[in-house]
C-alpha positions as CSV (number, residue, x, y, z in Angstrom):
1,X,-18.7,73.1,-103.5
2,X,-18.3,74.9,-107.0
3,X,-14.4,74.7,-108.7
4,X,-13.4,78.3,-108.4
5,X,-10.3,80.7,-109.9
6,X,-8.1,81.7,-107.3
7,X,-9.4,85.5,-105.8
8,X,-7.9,88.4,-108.1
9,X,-7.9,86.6,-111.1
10,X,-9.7,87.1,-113.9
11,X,-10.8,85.6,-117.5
12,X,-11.7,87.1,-120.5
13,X,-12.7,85.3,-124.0
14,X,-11.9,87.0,-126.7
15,X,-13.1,84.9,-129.0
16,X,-12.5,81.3,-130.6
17,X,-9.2,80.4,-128.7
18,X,-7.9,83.5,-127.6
19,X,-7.7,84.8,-123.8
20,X,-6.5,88.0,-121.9
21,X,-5.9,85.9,-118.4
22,X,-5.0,88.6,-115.6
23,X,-3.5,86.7,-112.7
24,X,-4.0,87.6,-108.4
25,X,-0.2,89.6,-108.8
26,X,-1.8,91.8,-111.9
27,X,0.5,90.3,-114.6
28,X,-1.9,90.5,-118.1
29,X,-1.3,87.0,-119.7
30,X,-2.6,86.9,-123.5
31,X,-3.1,83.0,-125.2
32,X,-2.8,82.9,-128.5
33,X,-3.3,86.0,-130.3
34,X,-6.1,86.3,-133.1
35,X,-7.9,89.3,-132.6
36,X,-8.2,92.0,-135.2
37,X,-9.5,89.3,-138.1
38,X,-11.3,87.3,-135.2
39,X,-15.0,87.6,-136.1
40,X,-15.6,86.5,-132.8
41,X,-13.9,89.1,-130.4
42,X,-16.3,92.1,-129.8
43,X,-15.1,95.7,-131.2
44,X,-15.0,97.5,-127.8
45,X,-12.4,94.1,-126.9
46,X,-9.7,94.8,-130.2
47,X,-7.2,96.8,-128.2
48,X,-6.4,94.2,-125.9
49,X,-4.6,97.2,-123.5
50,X,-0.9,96.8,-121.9
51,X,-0.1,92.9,-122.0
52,X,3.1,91.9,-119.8
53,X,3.5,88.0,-121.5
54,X,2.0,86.6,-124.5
55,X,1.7,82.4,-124.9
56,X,1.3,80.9,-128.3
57,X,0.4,77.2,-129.0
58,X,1.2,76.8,-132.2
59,X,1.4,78.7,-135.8
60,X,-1.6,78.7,-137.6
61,X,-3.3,82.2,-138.4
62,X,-6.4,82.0,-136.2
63,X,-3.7,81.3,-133.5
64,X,-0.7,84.2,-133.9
65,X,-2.2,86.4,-136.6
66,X,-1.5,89.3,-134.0
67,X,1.0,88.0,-132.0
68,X,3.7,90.7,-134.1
69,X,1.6,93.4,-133.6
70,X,0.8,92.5,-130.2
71,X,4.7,92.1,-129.0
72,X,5.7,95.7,-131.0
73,X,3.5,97.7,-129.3
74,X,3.1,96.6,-125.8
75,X,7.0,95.4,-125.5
76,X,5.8,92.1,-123.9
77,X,7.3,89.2,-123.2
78,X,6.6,86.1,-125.3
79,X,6.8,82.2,-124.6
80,X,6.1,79.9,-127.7
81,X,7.7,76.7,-129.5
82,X,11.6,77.0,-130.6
83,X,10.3,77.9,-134.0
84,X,7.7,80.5,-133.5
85,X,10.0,82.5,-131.6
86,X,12.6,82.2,-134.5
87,X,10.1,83.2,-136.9
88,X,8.4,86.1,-134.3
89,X,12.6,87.8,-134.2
90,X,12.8,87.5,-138.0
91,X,9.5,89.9,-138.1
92,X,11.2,92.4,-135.9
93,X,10.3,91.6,-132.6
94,X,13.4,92.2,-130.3
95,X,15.2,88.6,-129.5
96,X,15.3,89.8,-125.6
97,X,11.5,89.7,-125.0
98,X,11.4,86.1,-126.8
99,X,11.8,82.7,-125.0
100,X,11.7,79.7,-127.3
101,X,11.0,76.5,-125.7
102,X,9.6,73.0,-126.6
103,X,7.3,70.0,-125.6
104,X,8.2,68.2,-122.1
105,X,10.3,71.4,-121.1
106,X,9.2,74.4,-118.3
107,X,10.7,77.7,-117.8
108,X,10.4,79.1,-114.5
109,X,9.6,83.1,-115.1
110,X,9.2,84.7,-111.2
111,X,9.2,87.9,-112.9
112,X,5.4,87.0,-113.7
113,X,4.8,84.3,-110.6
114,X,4.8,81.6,-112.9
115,X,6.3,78.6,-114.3
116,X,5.0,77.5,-118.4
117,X,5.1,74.1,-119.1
118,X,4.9,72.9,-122.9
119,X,2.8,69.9,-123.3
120,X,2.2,67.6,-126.3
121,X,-1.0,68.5,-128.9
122,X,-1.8,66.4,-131.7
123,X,-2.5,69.0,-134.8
124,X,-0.4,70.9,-137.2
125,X,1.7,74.0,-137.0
126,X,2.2,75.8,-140.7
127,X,2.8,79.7,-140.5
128,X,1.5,81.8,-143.0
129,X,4.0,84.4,-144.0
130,X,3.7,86.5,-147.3
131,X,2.3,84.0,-149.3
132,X,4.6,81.5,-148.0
133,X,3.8,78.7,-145.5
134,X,6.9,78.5,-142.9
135,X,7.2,75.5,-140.5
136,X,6.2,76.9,-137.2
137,X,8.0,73.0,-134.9
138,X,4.9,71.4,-133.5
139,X,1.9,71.8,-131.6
140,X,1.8,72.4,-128.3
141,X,-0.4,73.2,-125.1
142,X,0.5,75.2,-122.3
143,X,-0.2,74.2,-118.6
144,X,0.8,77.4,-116.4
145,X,1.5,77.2,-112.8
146,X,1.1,79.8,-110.0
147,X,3.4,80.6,-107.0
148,X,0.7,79.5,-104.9
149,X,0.2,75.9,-106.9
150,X,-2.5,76.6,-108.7
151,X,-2.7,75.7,-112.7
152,X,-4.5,75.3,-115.7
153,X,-4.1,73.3,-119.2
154,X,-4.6,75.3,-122.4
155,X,-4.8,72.2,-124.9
156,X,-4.4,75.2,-128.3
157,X,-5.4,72.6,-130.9
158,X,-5.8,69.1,-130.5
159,X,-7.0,65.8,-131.1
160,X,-7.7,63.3,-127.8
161,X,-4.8,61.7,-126.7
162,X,-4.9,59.3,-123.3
163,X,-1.5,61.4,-122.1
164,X,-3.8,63.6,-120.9
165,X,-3.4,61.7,-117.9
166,X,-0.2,62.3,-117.6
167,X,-0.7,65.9,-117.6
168,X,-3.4,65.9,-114.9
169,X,-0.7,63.9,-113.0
170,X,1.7,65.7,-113.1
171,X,0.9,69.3,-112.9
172,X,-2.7,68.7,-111.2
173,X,-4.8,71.8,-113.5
174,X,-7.3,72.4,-111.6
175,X,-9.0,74.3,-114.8
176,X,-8.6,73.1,-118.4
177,X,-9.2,75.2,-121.7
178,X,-10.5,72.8,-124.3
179,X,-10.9,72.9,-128.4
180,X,-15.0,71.6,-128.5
181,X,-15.2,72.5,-132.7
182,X,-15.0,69.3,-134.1
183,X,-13.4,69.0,-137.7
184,X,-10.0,70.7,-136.8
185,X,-9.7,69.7,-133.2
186,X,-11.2,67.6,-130.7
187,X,-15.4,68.1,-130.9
188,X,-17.4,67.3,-127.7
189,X,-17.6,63.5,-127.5
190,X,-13.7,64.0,-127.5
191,X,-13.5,66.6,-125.4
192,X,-15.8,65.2,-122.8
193,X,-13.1,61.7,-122.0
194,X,-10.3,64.3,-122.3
195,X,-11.7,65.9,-119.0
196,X,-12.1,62.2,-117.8
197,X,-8.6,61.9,-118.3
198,X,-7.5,65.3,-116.8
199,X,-8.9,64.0,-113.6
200,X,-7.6,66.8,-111.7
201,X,-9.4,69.5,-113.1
202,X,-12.5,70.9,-111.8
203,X,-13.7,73.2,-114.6
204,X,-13.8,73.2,-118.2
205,X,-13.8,76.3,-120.5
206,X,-14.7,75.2,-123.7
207,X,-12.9,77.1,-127.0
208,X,-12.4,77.1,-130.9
209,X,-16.1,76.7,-131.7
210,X,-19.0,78.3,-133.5
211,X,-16.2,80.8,-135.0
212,X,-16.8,79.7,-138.5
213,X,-20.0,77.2,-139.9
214,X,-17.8,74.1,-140.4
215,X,-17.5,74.3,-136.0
216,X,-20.3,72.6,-134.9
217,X,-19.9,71.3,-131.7
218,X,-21.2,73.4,-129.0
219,X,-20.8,73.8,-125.2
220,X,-24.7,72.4,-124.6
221,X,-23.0,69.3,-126.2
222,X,-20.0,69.0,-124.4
223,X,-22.1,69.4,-121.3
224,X,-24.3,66.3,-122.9
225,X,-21.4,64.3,-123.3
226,X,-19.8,64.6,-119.7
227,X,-23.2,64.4,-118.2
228,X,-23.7,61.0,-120.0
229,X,-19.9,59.5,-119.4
230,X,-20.2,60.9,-115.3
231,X,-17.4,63.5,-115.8
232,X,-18.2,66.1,-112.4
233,X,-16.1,68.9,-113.5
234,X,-18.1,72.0,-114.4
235,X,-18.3,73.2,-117.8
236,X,-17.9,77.0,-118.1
237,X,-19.7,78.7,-120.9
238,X,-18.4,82.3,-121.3
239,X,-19.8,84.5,-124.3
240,X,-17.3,86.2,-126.7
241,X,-15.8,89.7,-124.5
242,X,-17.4,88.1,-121.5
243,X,-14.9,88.0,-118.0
244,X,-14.9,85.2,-115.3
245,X,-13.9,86.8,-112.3
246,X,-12.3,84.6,-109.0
């Protein structure tokens, strides 16, 4: 049988690692914001609409380059590492709508029907800031669970790490975002044994590739790689502004 998103939710890449995730109750999730500079998001995609909670991995610019912007005008809610969200108040955004957090902790938010777990990454986390370069704490990934027990991994950034496991263990994602570019992050002989060892999931979206030259790997590859290692999960190929719909 085909791995599936649960009915009413929906998907949309907007390009390199950035999402707009609408869950089954309506809540408008957005993953790490890079979208006006993102050569990748489509024009018609830009104004991302009313967004009710905004996640952020980590710091670098092609990560939270609009997560200010984003936060001002739609009066979200944000979720990101302890440092982030010190950094996100400084710019303005109003303390209230920010939750810091850090790796191996959740925060239950019924509000939005979900719990956000923040998971280890292996990767940096500077924050570019008027010429300056701020410590944004560490990478992270996300795994966000549904009242209904549903979840999926978004890895941000990283390198392999056999912990993986562990996350598949104990939060079961059923669908994992994964970095395939190579270089920066994980490329797809990587990425293929992390989905071996996120045994639980059953479908991969691949992510953070083909933005700029220097990101080679490619979802044909990754596809390559789990076919030749005997990974089953199903690797979902969406093209920039295109929407996965459960």
């Amino acid at each position: 049988m085909p791995a599936h998103l649960p009915a009413g939710m929906q998907i949309t890449w907007l390009g390199h690692s950035t999402f707009l995730v609408t869950l089954p109750n309506g809540k408008r999730l957005l993953l790490d914001p890079w979208i006006i500079g993102n050569p990748s998001c489509p024009p018609e995609k830009k104004d991302v609409g009313p967004i009710d909670l905004m996640l952020i991995t980590h710091g670098h610019s092609d990560h939270i380059s609009d997560a200010v912007s984003v936060a001002m005008t739609t009066n979200c809610q944000v979720v990101a590492m302890f440092e982030i969200m010190v950094y996100l108040t400084d710019q303005g955004v109003p303390a209230a709508n920010v939750q810091g957090m850090n790796k191996g902790g959740s925060v239950s938010l019924p509000e939005f029907g979900i719990t956000v777990t923040m998971t280890h990454a292996i990767h940096s986390s500077g924050i570019d800031a008027s010429g300056a370069r701020l410590y944004g704490g560490e990478a992270a990934g996300i795994v966000v669970t549904l009242e209904d027990g549903f979840a999926f991994y978004f890895a941000g950034d990283t390198a392999l790490f056999s912990d993986m496991a562990l996350i598949s263990e104990l939060y079961s994602p059923k669908l994992a975002f994964l970095p395939i570019g190579d270089r920066f992050t994980m490329g797809p002989k990587e990425a293929a044994r992390a989905v071996r060892f996120l045994s639980s999931v059953e479908m991969v979206i691949p992510m953070h590739y083909g933005t700029f030259p220097m990101l080679t790997g490619t979802p044909a590859d990754l596809k390559a790689e789990m076919a030749k290692i005997g990974v089953q999960a199903e690797a979902l190929t969406l093209q920039a502004g295109e929407t996965l719909i459960g």
